[in-house]
C-alpha positions in Angstrom: -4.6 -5.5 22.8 -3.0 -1.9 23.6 -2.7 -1.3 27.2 -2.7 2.6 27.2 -3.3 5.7 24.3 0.2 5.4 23.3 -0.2 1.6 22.6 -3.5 2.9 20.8 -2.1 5.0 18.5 1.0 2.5 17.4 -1.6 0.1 16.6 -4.2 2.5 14.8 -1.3 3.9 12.8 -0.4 0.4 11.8 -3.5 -0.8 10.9 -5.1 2.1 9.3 -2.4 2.7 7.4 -1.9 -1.3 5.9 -5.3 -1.1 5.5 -5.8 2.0 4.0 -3.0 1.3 1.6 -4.3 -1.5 0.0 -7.8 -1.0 0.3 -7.1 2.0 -1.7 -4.9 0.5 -4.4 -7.8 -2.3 -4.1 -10.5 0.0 -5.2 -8.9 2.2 -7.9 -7.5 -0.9 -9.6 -11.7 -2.1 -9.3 -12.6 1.5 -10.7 -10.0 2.6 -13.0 -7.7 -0.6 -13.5 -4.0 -0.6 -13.4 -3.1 2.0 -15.5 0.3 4.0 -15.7 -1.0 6.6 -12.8 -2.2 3.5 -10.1 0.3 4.5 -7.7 0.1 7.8 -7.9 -3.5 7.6 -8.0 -2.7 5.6 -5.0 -0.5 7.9 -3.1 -2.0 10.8 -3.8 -5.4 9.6 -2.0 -3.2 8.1 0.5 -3.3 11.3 3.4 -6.5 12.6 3.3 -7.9 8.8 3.7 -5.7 8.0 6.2 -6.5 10.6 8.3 -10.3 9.5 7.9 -10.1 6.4 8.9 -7.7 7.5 11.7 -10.6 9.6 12.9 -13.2 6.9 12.2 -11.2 4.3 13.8 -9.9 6.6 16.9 -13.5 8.4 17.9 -16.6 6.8 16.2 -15.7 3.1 15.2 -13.3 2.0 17.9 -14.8 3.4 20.5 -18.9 2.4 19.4 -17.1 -1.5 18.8 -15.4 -1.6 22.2 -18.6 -0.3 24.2 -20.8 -2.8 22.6 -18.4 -5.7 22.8 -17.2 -5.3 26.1 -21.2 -4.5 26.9 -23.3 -6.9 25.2 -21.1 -9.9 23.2 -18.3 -10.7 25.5 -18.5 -14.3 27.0 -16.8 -16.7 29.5 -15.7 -18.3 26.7 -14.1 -15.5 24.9 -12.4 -14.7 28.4 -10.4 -17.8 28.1 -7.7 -17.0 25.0 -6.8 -13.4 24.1 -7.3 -14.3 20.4 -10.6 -14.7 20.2 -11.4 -11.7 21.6 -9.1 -9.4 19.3 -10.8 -11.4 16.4 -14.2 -10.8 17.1 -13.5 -6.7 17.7 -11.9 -7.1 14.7 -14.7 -8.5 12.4 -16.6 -5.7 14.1 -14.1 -2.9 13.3 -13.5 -4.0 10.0 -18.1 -4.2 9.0 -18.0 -0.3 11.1 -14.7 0.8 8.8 -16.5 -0.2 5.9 -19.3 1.6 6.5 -17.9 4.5 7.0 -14.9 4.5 4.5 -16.8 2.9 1.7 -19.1 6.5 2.0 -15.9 8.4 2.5 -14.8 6.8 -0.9 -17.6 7.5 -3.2 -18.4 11.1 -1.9 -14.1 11.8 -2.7 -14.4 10.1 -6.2 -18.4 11.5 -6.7 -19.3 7.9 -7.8 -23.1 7.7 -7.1 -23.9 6.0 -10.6 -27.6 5.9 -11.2 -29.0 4.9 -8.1 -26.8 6.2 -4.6 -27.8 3.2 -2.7 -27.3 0.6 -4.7 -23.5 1.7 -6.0 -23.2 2.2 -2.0 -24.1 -1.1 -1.2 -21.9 -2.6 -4.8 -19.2 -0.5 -2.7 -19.7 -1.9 0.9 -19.8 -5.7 -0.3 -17.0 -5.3 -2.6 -15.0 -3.6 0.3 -16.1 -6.1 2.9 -15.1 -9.5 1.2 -11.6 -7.4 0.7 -11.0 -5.9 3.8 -12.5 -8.7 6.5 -9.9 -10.9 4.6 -7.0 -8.6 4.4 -7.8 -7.7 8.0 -7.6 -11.3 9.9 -5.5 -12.7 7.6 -2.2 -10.2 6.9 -2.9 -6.8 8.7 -3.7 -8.0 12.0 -1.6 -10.2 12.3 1.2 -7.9 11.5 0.1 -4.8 13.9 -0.4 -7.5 16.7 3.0 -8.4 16.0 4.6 -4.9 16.2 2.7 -3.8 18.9 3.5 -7.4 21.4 6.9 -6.4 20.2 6.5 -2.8 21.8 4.9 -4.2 24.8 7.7 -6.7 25.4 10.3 -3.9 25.1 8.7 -2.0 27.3 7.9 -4.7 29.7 11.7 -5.5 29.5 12.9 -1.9 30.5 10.2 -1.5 33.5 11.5 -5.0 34.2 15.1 -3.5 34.1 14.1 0.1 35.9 12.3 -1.9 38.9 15.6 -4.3 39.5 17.8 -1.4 39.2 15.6 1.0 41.9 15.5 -2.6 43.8 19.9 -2.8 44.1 19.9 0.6 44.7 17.7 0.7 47.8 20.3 -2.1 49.1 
């Protein structure tokens, strides 16, 4: 889990960003195939997403997940390995992103189809049984890795800094 904003932001820009990536690619290969503009379809979309889900993630999701985990949901039992914590934020995270970025999605590509809240919910499961997946299984995995790798480093410096300050005061 990140320590302090800095931490934060690593870990948001790693995750957002895996996750935007491929649940992009994900749903313009579901709603155009993979034709000869995919990635640039892809890349294209790639920015203004990003910063979306950045948003999202930063001030309405992350925030909204944390207060009612830490409020209401947290247990004893959760308390005694790390893990199970991060995955039950995460499951949370992931059903609030999809809420919000599965919107975000049809209002960018104007696909309401016949009937706006069906096609949304047609979006939110198709993005769901995707992204809670992709999420546990790859991209969490991978930004807990990079940012325990970051904590470590730092942890290793301070650890360095205090022995130093410690044989000068000698």
């Amino acid at each position: 889990m990140p320590k302090n904003f800095k931490e934060e932001l690593l870990f948001t820009a790693v995750m957002a960003g895996l996750m935007v990536l491929v649940m992009a690619g994900y749903n313009i290969a579901l709603t155009d195939g993979f034709g000869p503009h995919f990635i640039r379809e892809v890349l294209v979309g790639y920015p203004l997403a990003l910063v979306v889900a950045a948003i999202c993630d930063l001030g309405i999701i992350g925030p909204g997940v944390k207060y009612l985990f830490f409020h209401y949901i947290v247990n004893d039992w959760m308390k005694t390995k790390q893990i199970r914590i991060a995955l039950t934020i995460s499951c949370m995270m992931v059903a609030g992103m999809v809420t919000l970025m599965s919107l975000f999605g049809m209002v960018v590509t104007q696909n309401f189809g016949g009937n706006v809240v069906l096609t949304y919910l047609h979006t939110w499961i198709f993005n769901i049984f995707m992204a809670l997946p992709l999420q546990l299984l790859i991209v969490g995995p991978i930004a807990r890795a990079i940012l325990g790798s970051v904590q470590k480093r730092t942890a290793a410096k301070a650890a360095a800094a205090q022995q130093q300050s410690e044989t000068l005061e000698e």
